[in-house]
C-alpha beads as a LAMMPS data file, in Angstrom:
LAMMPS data file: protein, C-alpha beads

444 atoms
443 bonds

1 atom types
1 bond types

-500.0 500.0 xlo xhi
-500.0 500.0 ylo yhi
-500.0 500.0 zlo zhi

Masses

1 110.0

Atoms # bond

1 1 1 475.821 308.554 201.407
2 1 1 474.420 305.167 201.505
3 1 1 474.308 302.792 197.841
4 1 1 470.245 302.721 197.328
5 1 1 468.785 299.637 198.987
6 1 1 468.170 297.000 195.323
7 1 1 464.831 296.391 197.243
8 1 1 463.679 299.788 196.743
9 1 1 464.078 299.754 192.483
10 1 1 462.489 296.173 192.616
11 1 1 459.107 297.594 194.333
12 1 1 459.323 300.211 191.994
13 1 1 459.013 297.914 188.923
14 1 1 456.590 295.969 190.780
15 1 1 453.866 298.786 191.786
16 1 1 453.918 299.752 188.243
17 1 1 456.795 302.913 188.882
18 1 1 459.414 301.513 186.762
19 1 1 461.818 304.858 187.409
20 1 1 460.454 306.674 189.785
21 1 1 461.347 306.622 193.544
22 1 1 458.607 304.744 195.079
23 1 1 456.944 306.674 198.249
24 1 1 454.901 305.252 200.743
25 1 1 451.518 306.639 199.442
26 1 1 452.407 304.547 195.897
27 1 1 452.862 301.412 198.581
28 1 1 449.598 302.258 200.323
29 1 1 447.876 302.493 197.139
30 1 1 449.345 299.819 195.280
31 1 1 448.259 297.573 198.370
32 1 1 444.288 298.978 198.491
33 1 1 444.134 297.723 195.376
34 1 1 445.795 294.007 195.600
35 1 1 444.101 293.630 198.905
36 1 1 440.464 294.299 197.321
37 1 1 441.483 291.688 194.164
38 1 1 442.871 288.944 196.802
39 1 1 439.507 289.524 198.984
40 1 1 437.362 288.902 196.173
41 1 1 439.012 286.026 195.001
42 1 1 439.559 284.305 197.985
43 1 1 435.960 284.715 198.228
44 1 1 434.930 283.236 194.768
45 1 1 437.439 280.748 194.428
46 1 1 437.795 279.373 197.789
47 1 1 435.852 277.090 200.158
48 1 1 437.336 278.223 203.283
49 1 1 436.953 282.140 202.438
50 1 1 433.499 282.002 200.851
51 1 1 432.076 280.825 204.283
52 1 1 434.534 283.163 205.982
53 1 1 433.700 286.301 203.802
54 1 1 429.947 284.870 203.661
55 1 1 428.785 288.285 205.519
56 1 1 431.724 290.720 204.072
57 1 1 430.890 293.035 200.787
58 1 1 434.130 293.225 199.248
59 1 1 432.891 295.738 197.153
60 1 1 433.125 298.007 200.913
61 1 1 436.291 297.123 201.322
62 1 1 438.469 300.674 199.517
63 1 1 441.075 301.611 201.959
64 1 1 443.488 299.473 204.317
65 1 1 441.232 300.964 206.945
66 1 1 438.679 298.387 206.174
67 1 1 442.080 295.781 206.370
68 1 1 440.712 294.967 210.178
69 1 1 437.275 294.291 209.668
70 1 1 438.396 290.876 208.254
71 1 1 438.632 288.318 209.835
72 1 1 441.753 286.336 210.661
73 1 1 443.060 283.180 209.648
74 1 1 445.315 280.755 211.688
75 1 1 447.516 277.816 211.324
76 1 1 444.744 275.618 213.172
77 1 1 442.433 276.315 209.812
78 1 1 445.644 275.466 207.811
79 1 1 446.101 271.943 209.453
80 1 1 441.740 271.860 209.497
81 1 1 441.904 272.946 206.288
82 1 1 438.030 272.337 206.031
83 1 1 436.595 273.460 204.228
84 1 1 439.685 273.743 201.933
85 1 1 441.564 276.961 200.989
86 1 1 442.760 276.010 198.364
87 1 1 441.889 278.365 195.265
88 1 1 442.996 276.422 192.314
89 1 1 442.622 272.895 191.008
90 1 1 445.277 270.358 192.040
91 1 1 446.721 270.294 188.530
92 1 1 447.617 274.552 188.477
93 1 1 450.114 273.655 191.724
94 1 1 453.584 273.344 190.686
95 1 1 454.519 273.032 194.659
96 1 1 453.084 271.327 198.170
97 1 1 454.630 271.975 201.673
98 1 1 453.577 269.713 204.245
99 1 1 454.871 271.612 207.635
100 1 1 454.967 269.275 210.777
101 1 1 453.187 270.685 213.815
102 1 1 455.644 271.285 216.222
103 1 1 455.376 269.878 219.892
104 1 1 452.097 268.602 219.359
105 1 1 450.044 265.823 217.745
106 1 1 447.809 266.154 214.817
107 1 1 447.607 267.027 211.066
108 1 1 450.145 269.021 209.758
109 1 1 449.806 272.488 207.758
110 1 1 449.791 272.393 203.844
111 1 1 450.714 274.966 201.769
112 1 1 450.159 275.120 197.811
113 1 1 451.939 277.460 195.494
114 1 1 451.890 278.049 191.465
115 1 1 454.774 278.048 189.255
116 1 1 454.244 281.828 188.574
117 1 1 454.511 282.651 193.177
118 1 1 457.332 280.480 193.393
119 1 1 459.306 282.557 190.004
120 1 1 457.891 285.641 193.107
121 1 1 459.855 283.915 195.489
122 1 1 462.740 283.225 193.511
123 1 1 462.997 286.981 192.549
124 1 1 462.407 288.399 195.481
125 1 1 465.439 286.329 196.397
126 1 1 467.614 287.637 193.736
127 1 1 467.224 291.263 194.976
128 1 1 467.418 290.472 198.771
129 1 1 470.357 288.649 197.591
130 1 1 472.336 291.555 196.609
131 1 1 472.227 292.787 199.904
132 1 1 474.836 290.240 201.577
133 1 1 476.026 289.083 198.632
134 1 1 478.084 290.946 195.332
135 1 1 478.278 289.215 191.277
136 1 1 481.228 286.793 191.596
137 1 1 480.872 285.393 194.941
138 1 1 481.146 282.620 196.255
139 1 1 477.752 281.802 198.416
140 1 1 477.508 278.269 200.712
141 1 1 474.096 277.730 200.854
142 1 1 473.406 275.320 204.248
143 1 1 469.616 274.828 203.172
144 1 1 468.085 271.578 201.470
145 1 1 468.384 272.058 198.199
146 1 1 467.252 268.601 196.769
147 1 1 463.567 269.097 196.062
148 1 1 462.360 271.872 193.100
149 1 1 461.025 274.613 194.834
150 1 1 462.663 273.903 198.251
151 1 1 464.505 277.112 199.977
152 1 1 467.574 275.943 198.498
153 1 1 466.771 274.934 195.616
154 1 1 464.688 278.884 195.343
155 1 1 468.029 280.511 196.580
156 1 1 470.537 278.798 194.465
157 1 1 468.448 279.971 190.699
158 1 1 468.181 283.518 192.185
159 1 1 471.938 283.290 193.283
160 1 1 472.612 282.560 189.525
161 1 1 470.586 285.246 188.337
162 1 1 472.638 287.723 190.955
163 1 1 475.974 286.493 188.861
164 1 1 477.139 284.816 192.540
165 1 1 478.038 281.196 192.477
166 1 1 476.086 278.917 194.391
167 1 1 477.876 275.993 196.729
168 1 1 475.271 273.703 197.672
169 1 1 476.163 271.790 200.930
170 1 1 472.644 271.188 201.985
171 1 1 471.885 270.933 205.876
172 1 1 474.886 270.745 208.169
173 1 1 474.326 267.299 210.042
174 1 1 478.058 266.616 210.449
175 1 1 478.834 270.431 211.243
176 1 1 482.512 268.822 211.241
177 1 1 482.279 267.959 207.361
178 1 1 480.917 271.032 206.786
179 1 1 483.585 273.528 208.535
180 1 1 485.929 270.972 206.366
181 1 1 483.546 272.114 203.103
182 1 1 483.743 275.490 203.852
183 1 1 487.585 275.741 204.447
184 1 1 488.437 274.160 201.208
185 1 1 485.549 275.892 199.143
186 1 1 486.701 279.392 201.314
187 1 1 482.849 281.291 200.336
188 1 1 482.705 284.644 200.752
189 1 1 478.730 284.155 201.972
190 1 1 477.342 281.645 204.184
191 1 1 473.938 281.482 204.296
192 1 1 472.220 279.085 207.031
193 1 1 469.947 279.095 210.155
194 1 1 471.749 280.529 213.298
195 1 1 472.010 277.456 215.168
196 1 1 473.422 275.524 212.281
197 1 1 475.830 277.984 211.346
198 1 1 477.008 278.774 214.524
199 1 1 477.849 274.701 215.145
200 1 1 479.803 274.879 211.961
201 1 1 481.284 277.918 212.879
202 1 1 482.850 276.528 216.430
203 1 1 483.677 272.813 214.898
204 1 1 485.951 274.614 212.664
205 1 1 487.451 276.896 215.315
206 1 1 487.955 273.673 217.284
207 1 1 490.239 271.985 214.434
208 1 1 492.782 274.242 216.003
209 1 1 493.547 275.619 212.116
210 1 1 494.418 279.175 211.045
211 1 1 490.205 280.467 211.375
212 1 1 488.007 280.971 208.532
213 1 1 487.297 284.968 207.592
214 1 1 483.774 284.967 205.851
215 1 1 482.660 288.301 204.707
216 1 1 478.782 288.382 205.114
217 1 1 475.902 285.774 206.264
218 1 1 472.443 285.458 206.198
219 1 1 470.485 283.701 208.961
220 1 1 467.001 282.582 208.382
221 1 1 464.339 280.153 209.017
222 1 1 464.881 281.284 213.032
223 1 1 464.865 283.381 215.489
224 1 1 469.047 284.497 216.023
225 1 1 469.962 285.142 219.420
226 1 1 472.388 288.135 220.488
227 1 1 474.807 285.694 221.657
228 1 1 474.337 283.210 218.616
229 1 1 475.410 286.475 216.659
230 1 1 477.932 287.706 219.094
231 1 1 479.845 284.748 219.083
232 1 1 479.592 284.205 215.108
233 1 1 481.322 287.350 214.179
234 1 1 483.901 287.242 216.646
235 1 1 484.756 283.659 215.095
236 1 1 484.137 284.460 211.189
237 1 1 484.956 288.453 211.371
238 1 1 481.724 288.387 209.693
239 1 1 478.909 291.023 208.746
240 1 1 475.554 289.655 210.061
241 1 1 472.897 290.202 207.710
242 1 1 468.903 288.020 208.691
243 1 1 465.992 287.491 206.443
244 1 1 462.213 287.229 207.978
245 1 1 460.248 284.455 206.189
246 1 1 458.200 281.501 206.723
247 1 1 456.407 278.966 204.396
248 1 1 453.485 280.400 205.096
249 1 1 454.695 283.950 203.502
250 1 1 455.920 282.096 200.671
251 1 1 459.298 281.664 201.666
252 1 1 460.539 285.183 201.530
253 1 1 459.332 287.694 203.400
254 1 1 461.755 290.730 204.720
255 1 1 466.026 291.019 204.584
256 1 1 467.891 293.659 206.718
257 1 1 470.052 296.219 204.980
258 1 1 473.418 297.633 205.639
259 1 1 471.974 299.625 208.698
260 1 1 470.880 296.206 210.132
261 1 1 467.705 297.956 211.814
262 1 1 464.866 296.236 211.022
263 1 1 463.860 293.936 207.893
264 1 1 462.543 296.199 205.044
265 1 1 459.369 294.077 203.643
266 1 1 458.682 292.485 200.158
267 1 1 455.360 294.273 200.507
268 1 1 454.423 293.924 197.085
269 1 1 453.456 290.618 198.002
270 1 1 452.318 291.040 201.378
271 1 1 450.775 293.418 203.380
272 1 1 451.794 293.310 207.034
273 1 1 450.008 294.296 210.283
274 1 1 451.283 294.311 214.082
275 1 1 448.306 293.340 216.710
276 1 1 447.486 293.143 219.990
277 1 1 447.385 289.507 220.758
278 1 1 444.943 289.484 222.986
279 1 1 442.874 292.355 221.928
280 1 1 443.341 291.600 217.821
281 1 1 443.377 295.452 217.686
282 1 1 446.199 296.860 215.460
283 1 1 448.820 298.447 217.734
284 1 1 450.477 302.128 216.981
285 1 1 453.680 301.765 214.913
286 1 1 456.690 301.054 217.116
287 1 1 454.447 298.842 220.173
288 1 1 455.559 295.177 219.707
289 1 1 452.466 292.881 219.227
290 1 1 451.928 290.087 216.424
291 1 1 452.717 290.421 213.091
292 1 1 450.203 289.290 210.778
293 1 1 450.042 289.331 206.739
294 1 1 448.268 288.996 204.066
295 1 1 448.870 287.959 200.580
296 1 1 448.854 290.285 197.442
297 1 1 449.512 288.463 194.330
298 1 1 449.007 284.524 195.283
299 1 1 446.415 282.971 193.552
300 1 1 446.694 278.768 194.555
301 1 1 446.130 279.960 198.543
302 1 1 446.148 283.054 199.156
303 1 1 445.824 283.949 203.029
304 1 1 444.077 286.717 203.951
305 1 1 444.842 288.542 207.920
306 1 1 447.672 285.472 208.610
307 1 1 448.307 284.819 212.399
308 1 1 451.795 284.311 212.582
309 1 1 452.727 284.395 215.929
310 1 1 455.497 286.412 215.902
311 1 1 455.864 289.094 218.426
312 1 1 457.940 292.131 216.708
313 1 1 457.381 295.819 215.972
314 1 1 457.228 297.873 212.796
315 1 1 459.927 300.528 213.354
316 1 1 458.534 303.748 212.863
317 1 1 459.943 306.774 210.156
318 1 1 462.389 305.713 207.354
319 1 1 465.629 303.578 207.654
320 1 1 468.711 305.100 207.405
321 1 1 469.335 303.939 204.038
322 1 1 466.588 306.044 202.617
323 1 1 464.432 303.116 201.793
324 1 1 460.495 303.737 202.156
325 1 1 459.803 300.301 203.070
326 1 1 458.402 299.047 206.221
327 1 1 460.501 297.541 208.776
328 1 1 460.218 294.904 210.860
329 1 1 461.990 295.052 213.953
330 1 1 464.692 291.678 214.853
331 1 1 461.626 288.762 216.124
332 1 1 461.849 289.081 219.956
333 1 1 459.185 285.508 220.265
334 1 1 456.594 283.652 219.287
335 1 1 453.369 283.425 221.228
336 1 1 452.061 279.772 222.619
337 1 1 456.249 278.770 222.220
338 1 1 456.850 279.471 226.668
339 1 1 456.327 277.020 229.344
340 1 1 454.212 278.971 232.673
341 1 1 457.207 278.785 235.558
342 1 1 454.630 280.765 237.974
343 1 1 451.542 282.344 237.967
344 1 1 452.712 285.602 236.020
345 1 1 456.216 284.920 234.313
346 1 1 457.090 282.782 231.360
347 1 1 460.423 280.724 229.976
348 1 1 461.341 281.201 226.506
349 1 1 462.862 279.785 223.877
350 1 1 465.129 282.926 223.490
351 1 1 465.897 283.210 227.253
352 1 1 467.618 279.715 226.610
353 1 1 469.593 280.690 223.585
354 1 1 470.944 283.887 224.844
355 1 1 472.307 281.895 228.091
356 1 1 473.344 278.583 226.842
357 1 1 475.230 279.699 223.367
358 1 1 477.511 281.898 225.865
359 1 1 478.897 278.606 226.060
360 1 1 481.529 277.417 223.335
361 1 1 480.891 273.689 223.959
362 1 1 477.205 273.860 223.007
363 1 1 476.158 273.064 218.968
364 1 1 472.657 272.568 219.677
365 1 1 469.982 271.856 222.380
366 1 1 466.290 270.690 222.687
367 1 1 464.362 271.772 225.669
368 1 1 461.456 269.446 226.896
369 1 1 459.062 269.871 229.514
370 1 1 457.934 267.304 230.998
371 1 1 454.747 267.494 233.096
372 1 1 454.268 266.096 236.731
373 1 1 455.207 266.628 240.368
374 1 1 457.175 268.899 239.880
375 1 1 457.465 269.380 236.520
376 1 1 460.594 268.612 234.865
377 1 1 462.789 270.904 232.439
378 1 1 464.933 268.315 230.121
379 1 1 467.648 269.822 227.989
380 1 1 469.191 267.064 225.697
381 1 1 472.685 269.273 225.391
382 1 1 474.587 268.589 221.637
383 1 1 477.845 268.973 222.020
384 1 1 480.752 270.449 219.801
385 1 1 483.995 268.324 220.692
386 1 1 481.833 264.777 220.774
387 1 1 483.878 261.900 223.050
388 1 1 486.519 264.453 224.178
389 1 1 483.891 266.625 225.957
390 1 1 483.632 265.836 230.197
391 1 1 479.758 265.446 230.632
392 1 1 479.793 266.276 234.159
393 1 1 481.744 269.404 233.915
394 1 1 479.266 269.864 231.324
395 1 1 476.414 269.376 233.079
396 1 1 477.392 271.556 235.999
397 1 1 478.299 274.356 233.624
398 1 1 474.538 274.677 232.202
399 1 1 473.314 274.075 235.722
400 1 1 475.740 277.382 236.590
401 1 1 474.598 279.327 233.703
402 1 1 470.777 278.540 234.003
403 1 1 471.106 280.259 237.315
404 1 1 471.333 284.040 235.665
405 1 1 467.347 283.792 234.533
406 1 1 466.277 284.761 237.876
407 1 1 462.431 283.304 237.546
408 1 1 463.829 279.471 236.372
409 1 1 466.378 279.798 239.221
410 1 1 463.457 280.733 241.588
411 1 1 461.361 277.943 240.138
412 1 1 464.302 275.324 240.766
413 1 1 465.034 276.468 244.122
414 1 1 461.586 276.264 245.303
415 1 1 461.335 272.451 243.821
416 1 1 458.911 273.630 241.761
417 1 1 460.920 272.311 238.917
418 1 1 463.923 270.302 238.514
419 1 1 466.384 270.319 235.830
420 1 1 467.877 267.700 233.730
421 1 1 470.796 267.904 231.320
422 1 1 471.235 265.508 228.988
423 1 1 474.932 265.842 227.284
424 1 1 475.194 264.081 223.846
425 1 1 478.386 263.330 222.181
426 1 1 476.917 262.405 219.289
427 1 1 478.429 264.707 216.058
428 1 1 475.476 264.725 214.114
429 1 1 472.891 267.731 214.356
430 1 1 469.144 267.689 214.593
431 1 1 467.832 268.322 211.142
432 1 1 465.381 271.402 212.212
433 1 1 464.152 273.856 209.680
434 1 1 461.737 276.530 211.196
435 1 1 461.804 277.384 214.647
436 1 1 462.948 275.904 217.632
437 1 1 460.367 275.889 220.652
438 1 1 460.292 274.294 224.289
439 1 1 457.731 271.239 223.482
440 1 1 455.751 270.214 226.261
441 1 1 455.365 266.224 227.385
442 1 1 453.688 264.112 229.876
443 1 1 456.858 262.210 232.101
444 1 1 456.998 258.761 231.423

Bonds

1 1 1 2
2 1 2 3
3 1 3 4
4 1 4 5
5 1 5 6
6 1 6 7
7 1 7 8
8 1 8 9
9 1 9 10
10 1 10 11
11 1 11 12
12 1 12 13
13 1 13 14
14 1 14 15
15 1 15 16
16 1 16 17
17 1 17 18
18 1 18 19
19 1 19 20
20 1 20 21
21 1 21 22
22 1 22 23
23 1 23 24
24 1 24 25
25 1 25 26
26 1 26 27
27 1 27 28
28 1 28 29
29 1 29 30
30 1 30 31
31 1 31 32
32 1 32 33
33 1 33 34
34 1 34 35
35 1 35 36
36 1 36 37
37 1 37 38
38 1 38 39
39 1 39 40
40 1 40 41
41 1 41 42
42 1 42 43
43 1 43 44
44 1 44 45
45 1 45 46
46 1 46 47
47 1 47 48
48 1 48 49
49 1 49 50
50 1 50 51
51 1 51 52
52 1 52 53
53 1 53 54
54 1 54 55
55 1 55 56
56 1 56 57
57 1 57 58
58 1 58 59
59 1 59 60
60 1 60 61
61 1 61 62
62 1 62 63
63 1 63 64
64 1 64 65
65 1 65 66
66 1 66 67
67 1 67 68
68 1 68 69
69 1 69 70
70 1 70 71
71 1 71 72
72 1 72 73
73 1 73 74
74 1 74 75
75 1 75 76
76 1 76 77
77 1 77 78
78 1 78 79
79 1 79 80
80 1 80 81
81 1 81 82
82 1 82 83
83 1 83 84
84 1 84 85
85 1 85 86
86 1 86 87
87 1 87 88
88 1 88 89
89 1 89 90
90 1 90 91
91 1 91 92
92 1 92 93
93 1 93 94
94 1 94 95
95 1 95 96
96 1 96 97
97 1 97 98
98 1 98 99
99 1 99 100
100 1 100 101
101 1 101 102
102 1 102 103
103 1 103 104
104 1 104 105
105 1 105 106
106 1 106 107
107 1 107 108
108 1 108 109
109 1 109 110
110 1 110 111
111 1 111 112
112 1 112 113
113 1 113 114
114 1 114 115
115 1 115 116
116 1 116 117
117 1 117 118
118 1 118 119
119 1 119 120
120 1 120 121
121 1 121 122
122 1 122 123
123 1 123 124
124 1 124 125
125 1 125 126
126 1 126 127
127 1 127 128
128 1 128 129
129 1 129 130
130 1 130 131
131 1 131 132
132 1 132 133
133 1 133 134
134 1 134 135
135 1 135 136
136 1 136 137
137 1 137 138
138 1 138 139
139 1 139 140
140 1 140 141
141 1 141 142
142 1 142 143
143 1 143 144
144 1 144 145
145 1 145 146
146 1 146 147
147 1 147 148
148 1 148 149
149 1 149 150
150 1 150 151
151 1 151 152
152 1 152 153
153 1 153 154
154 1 154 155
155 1 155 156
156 1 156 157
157 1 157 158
158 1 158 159
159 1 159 160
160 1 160 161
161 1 161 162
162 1 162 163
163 1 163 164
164 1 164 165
165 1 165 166
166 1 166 167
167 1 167 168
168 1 168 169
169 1 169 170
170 1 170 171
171 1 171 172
172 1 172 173
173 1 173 174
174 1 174 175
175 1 175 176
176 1 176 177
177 1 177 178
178 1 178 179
179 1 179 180
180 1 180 181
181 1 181 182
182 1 182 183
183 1 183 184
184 1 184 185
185 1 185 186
186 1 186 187
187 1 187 188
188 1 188 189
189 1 189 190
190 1 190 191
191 1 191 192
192 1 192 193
193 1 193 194
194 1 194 195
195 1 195 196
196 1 196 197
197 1 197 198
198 1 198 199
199 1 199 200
200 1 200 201
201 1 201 202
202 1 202 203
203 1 203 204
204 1 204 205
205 1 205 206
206 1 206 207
207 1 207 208
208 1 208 209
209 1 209 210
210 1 210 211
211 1 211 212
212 1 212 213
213 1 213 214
214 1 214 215
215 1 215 216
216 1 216 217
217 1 217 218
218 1 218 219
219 1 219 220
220 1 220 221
221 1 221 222
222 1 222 223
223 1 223 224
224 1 224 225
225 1 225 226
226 1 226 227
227 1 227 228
228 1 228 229
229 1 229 230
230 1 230 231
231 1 231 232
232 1 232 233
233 1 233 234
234 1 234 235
235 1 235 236
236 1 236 237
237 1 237 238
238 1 238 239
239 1 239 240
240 1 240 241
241 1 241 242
242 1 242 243
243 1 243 244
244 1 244 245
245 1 245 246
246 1 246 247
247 1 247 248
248 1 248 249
249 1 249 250
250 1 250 251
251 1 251 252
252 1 252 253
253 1 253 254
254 1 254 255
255 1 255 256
256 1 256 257
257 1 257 258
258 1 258 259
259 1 259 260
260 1 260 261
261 1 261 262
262 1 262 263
263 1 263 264
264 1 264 265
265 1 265 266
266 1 266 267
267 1 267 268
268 1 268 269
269 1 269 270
270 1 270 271
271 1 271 272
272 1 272 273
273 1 273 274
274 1 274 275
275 1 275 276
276 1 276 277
277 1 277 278
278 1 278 279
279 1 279 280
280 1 280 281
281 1 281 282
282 1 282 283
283 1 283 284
284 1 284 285
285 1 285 286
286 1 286 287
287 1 287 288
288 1 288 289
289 1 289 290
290 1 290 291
291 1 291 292
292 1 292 293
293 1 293 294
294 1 294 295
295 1 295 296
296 1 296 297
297 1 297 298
298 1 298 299
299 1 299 300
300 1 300 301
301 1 301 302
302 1 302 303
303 1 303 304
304 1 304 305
305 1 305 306
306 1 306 307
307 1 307 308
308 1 308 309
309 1 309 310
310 1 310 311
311 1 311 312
312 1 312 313
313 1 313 314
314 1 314 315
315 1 315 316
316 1 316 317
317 1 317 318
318 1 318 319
319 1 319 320
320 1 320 321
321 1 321 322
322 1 322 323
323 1 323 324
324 1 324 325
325 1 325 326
326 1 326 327
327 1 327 328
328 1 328 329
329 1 329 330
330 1 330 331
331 1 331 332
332 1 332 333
333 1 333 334
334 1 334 335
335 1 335 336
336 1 336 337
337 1 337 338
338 1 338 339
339 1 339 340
340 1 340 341
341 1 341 342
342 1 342 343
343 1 343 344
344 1 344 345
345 1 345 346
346 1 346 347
347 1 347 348
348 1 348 349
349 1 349 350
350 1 350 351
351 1 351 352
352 1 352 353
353 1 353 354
354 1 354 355
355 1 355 356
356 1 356 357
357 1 357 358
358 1 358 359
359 1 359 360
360 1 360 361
361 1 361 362
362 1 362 363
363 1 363 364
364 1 364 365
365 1 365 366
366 1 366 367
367 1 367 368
368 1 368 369
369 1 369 370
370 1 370 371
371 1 371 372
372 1 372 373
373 1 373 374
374 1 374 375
375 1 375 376
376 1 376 377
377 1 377 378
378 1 378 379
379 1 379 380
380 1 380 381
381 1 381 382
382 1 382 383
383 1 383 384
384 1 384 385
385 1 385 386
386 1 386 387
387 1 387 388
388 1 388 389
389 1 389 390
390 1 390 391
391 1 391 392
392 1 392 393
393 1 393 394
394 1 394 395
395 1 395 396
396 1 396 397
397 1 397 398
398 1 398 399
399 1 399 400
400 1 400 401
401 1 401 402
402 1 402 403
403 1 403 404
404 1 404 405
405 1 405 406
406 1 406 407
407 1 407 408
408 1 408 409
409 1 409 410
410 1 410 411
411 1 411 412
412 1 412 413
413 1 413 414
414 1 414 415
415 1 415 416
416 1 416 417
417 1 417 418
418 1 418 419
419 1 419 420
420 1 420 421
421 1 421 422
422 1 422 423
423 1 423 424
424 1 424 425
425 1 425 426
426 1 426 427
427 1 427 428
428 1 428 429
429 1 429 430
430 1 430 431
431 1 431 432
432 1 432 433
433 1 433 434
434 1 434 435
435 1 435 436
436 1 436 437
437 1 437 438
438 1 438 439
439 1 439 440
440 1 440 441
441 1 441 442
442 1 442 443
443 1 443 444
């Protein structure tokens, strides 16, 4: 028999059923309620929601049925963010996160939280903590960690509370002086974003040392490829553990358990949906769509029906650990984050991380397309071994690989796009947190 997932006790304590074993219908009911408190103060409190609730009687609104006749919000009214949805007064927010827009120009998305949702955060950490990680351990966190309230910074204090001992190393920009930090610190978790951890992983495999045996990670902040996975645990003889979250969510929002099927939810903070993108109708549990949330207990901006973007599933009947708590299944994309190659089939991000981290050279990469006649797919390659790499073998490597996703091999052989790789020997890595997408630009 499984050891009971530490989420499950948490919810417990949190929907008011402090040792009992929480059920679904004590989720469900917990949730109606939440959901009609946000609602109505979204719609006193803020700007944004009183003219989007104008029409809506909250006082309707007494099952999750009526969840989907509200209307949605979406990162465009988070960078708008007029009128404001803000809740609070300036002086009740402990915390802002100003969230470039990726690929494209103007304002970036803002995000305000209390003191009291970022103590949520920080818990909800601690518990989803003792997942991959056990009291006395050594965890490497590879997040920034410099600013109060940053991921790190959140992960480290609940770390503490666990009993583990936090190493802060911060982001891994010279993934060389980190494998050298992690071989003489020797943690027993890493915790990181796949890419990142994955560069770290091979610099230290290419030292030509005895290799580093870590015991668990956690990947976050990004979508982890098969192959980014595959070729992780074969180097660290590691246990792969991922959390779901996004600034947005407040950080945290769903870890995987033992069973590694799906992440179970913090839904005593959020209530999640899966819809039809095009549509916006809610899709039957186990159809992949968009996953969309709403807060529960945030009172400086709480969001209400979330666009995320996302395309996942929720995995229908229990987990095998027992745990009652929704799943979402591993992120398979994001919508609007694929160029058009022809009239019906897409590129994605993911396509190009399952192909081109088959290859051990590769630390990082940054796809560009670049608009004109034909267009022009630019991949600015970072490499692992730095001067001692050959560029042209390289080069003609990717070309190779690039070959196996049949519609951008059709699209290049048809010159209706041409391919450039761009090898950099440089050692230093891209400082990306979120998630990494194909941007889109005019040629010169």
């Amino acid at each position: 028999m499984q050891n009971p997932n530490p989420l499950d006790a948490w919810t417990s304590t949190k929907l008011g059923c402090s040792g009992s074993v929480v059920t679904r219908q004590n989720v469900i009911d917990y949730q109606t309620e939440r959901l009609c408190e946000t609602v109505a103060w979204a719609k006193q409190h803020s700007l944004f929601y009183r003219r989007q609730l104008e029409n809506f009687d909250t006082t309707t609104l007494s099952t999750l049925d009526g969840l989907h006749r509200l209307p949605f919000t979406t990162a465009q009214d988070l960078r708008r963010n007029d009128p404001p949805l803000l809740c609070l007064s300036q002086s009740d927010i402990s915390h802002v996160v100003t969230l470039d827009t990726s690929g494209t120009s103007g304002p970036s998305k803002r995000l305000f939280f209390t003191a009291d949702e970022l103590e949520a955060t920080t818990d909800f950490f601690h518990h989803g903590m003792c997942l991959p990680a056990r009291p006395g351990e050594r965890v490497l966190i590879l997040f920034p960690h410099e600013r109060s309230g940053s991921v790190g910074d959140l992960l480290a204090k609940a770390l503490l509370r666990l009993g583990a001992i936090p190493i802060m190393a911060g982001w891994p920009q010279d993934p060389a002086a980190t494998a050298a930090l992690l071989r003489r610190e020797r943690p027993d978790v890493v915790t990181g974003t796949p890419v990142s951890m994955l560069a770290v992983a091979r610099h230290s495999a290419a030292m030509d040392l005895p290799p580093v045996h870590v015991q668990r990670v956690l990947l976050s902040a990004d979508h982890a490829a098969q192959s980014v996975r595959r070729h992780l645990t074969a180097l660290w003889g590691c246990e792969i553990f991922e959390h779901y979250g996004m600034t947005e969510m407040g950080l945290g929002g769903g870890v995987d358990c033992a069973m590694h099927t799906g992440y179970h939810m913090r839904e005593n903070d959020l209530l999640i949906e899966v819809i039809d993108p095009v549509s916006e109708k809610p899709v039957a549990d186990g159809e992949a769509g968009e996953v969309v949330f709403t807060t529960l207990t945030r009172r400086g901006m709480p969001l209400i029906r979330y666009r995320t973007g996302d395309i996942s599933r929720i995995q229908p009947g229990t987990c095998a650990c027992g745990s009652p708590l929704l799943r979402l299944e591993r992120l398979h994309d994001r919508i609007g984050r694929a160029i058009q190659i022809n009239e019906t089939k897409q590129l994605t991000m993911s396509m190009l991380d399952e192909c081109l981290f088959q290859m051990d050279d590769i630390a990082d990469f940054k796809a560009i397309l670049r608009h004109g006649t034909p267009d022009i797919l630019e991949l600015e390659i970072t490499t692992i071994r730095g001067d001692a790499i050959n560029t042209t073998s390289l080069q003609t490597a990717v070309h190779t690989a690039l070959g196996s996703i049949e519609l951008l091999a059709a699209a290049i052989t048809t010159q209706r796009l041409h391919l450039s790789v761009v090898v950099s020997p440089g050692k230093n890595m891209p400082r990306r947190i979120g998630k990494r997408t194909i941007t889109e630009e005019a040629c010169p």
